[in-house]
C-alpha positions in Angstrom: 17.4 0.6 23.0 15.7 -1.3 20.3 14.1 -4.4 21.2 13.5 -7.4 18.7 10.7 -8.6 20.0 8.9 -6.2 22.4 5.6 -6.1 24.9 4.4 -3.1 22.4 3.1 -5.6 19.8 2.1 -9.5 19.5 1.6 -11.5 16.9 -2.1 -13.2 17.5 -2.4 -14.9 14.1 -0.7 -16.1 11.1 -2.6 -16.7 7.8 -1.2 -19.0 5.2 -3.9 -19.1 2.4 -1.7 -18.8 -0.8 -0.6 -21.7 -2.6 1.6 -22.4 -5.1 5.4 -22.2 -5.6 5.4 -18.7 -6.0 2.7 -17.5 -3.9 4.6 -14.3 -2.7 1.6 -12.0 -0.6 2.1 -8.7 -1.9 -0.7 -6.6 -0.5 -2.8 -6.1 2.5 -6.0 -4.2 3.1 -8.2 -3.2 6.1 -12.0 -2.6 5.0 -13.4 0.4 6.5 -15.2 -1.4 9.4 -11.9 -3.1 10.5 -13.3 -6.6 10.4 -12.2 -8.0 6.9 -8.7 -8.2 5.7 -7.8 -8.4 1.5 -4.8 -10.0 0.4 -3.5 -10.5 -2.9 -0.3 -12.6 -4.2 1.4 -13.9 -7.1 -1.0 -16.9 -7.1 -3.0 -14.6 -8.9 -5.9 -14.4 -6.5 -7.1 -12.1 -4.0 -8.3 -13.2 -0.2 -10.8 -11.8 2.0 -10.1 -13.3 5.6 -12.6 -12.6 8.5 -10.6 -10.6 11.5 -13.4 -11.4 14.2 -13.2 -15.5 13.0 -9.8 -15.4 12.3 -11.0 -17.5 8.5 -11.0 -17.2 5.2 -14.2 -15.8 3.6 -13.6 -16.6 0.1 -11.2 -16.6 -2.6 -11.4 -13.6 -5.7 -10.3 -15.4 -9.2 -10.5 -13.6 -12.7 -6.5 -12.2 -12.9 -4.4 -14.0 -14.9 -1.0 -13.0 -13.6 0.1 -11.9 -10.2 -1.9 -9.5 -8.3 -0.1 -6.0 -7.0 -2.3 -4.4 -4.8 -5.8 -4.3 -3.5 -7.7 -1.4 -2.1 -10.7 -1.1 -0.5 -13.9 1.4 -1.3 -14.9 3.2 1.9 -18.2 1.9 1.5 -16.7 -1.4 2.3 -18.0 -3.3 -0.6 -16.0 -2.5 -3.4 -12.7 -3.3 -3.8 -10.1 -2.8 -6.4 -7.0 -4.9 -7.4 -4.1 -4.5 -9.6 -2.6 -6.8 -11.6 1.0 -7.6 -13.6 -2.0 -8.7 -16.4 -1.8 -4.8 -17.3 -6.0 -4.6 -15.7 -7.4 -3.6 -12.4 -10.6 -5.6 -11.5 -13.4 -4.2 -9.6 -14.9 -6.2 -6.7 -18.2 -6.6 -5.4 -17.1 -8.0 -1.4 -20.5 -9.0 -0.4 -20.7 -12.0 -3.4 -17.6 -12.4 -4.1 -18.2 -11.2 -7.8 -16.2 -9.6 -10.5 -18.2 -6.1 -11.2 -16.0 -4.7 -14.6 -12.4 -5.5 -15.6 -10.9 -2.2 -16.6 -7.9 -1.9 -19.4 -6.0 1.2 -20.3 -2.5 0.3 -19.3 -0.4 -1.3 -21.7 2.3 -2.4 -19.4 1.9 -4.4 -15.5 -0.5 -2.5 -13.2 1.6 -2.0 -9.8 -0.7 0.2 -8.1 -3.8 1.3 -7.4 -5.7 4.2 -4.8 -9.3 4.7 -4.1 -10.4 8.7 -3.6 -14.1 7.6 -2.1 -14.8 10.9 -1.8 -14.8 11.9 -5.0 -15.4 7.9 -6.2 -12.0 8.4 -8.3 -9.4 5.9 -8.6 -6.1 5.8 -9.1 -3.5 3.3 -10.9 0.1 3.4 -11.5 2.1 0.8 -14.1 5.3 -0.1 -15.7 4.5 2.2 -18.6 5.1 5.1 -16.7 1.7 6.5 -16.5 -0.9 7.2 -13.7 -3.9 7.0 -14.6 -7.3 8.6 -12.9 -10.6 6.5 -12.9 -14.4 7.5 -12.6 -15.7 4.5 -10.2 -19.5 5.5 -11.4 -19.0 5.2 -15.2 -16.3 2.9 -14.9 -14.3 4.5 -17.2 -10.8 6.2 -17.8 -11.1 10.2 -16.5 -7.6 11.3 -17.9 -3.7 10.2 -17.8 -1.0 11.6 -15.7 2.0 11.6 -17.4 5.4 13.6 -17.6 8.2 14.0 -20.3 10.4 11.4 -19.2 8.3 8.5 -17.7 9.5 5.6 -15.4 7.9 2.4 -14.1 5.5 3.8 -10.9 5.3 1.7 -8.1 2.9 3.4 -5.8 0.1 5.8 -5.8 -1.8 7.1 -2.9 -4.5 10.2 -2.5 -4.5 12.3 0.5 -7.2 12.5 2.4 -8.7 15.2 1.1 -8.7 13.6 -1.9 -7.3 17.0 -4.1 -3.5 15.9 -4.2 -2.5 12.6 -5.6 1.4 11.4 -4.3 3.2 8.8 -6.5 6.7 7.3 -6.5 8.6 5.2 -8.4 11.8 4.2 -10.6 12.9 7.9 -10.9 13.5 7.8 -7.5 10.9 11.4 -6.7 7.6 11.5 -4.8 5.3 13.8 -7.0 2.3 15.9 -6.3 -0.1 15.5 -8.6 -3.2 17.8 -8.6 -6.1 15.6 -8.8 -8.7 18.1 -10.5 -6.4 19.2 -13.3 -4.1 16.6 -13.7 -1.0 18.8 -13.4 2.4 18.2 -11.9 2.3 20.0 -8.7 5.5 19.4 -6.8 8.9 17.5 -6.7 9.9 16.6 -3.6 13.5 15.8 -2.6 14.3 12.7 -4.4 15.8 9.2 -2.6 18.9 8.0 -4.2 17.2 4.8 -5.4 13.6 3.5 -6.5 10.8 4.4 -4.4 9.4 1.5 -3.4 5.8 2.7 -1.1 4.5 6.1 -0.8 1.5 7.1 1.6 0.0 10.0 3.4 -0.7 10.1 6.7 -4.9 10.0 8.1 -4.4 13.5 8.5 -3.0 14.1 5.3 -0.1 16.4 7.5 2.4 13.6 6.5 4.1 12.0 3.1 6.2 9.1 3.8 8.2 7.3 1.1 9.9 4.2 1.0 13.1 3.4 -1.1 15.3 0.7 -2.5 18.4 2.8 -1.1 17.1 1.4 2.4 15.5 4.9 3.7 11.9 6.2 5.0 11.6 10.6 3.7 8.9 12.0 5.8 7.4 15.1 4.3 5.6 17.6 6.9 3.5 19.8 4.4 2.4 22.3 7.4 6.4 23.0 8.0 8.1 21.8 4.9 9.8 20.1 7.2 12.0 17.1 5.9 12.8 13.7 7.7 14.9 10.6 7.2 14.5 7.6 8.5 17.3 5.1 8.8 17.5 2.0 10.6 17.1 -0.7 7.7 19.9 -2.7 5.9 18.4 -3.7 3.2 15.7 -1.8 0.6 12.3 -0.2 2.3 9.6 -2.1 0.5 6.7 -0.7 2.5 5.1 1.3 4.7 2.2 2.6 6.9 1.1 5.3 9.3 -1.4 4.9 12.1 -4.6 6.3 12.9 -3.0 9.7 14.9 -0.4 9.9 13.1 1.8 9.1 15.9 3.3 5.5 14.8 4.9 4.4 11.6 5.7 0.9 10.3 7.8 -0.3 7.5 8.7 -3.2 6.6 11.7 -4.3 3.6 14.1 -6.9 2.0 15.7 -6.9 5.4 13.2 -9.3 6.8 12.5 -6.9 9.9 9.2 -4.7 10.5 10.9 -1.3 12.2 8.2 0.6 14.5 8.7 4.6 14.4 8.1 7.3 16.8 6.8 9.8 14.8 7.4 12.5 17.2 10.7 11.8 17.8 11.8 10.0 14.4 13.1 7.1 16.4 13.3 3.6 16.1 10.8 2.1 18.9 11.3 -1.6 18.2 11.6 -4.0 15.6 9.5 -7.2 14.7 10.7 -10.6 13.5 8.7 -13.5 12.2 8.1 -14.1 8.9 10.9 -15.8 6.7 11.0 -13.7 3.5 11.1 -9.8 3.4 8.0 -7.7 4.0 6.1 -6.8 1.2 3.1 -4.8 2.7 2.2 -3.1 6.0 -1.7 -1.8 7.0 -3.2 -0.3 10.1 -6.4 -1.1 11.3 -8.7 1.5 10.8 -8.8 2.2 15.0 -4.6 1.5 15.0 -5.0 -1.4 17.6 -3.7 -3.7 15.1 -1.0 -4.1 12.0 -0.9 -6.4 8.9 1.5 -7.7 7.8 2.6 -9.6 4.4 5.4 -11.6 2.8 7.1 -12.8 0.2 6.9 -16.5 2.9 3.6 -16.9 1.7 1.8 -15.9 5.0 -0.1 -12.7 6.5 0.6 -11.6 10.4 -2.1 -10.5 12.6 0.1 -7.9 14.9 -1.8 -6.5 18.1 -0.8 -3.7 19.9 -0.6 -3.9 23.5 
């Protein structure tokens, strides 16, 4: 039995920092420490919020169109956002300050990945390409492209940092070796856009997220294949937790669905914001969940 609104998680605090008439929030970020939050909207700014004061620290400016995504460094003082103004702008969290605007896309930036291992990043755009990023130089390492390109929405390393996943408007996750900048692998493809793509902390686990309303889990010790249904409108996003035991997604349907990953089932669904989920983030020690929406707000979800 799926409960709407269940003991498992609470919602302890809603942030409502975005302005503006369109003010959508479309992506949230944990820093490595757990105790800042990023968010970025179609205000074109990006937030850093304090989790142990529950306020706003200060306010990023320097995009000038709606901001995508943000990702933190695992050094916890750089961050990277994405922008529909085809750059990605580097971060320095500390003061606040813009360290290098980067350009190389010529279409809206939709994505972008940190490998802080290797101090690569990733980005992925409406012009079909992914492109790999030297965060020491600054500078463009090389373009991932294929013969018939389509806009990518997501991009996201694994842990190891040697396989990049991406997903987008041809509906297929791809593998993407990071070191030589070759396809890899196709995996089974959804039956509409992918919307999210992530792997799992222990890199075990690829989960994509679809317009056609659909989770695909990807076990890459067992080739094992998984699909995840329970939404009625499209998947916009999704997360896995620290032991890779509990997924969240979150889509057009309004609804944040909690999985089992065990069992692939449906634990329980959360409702409060007013406008479908646009971006879902664990803690780094899974005791809490982000959320964002296209309301305006961010939710502060604790696990019981």
């Amino acid at each position: 039995m799926v409960q709407w609104f269940t003991a498992q998680w609470k919602c302890i605090e809603t942030f409502t920092g975005h302005q503006g008439w369109h003010a959508g929030v479309n992506s949230v970020a944990f820093s490595p420490d757990g105790h800042t939050l990023a968010s970025c909207s179609d205000d074109q700014t990006v937030k850093l919020w304090d989790l142990q004061t529950m306020r706003e620290i200060r306010t990023l400016t320097g995009h000038r169109a709606t901001v995508r995504q943000v990702a933190f460094h695992s050094n916890g003082n750089l961050l990277a956002s994405a922008s529909l103004d085809r750059t990605i702008n580097l971060w320095d969290v500390k003061s606040g300050t813009k360290i290098k605007t980067l350009f190389g896309h010529y279409d809206e930036v939709s994505s972008v990945a940190i490998n802080s291992r290797a101090d690569i990043m990733a980005s992925g755009s409406n012009d079909g390409d992914v492109k790999l990023w030297d965060l020491k130089t600054k500078e463009e390492i090389k373009t991932l492209s294929t013969s018939d390109p389509k806009i990518v929405e997501s991009v996201a390393f694994s842990p190891d940092g040697k396989v990049l996943a991406s997903g987008g408007w041809d509906n297929i996750p791809k593998l993407w070796d990071v070191e030589t900048g070759q396809l890899a692998r196709k995996l089974p493809a959804h039956s509409q856009k992918i919307r999210s793509i992530v792997f799992s902390p222990s890199g075990q686990i690829l989960a994509s997220a679809s317009q056609d309303k659909t989770i695909r889990l990807f076990d890459a010790a067992s080739e094992r294949e998984d699909l995840l249904q329970g939404h009625t409108k499209a998947v916009v996003c999704v997360a896995i937790d620290l032991n890779d035991a509990v997924l969240a997604s979150g889509g057009d349907d309004k609804e944040i669905k909690i999985w089992d990953l065990k069992t692939k089932r449906e634990t329980c669904s959360l409702r409060g914001h007013d406008s479908y989920i646009m971006s879902l983030a664990f803690s780094p020690d899974g005791k809490f969940l982000a959320s964002s929406s296209h309301d305006k707000s961010i939710k502060i979800w604790q696990r019981a």
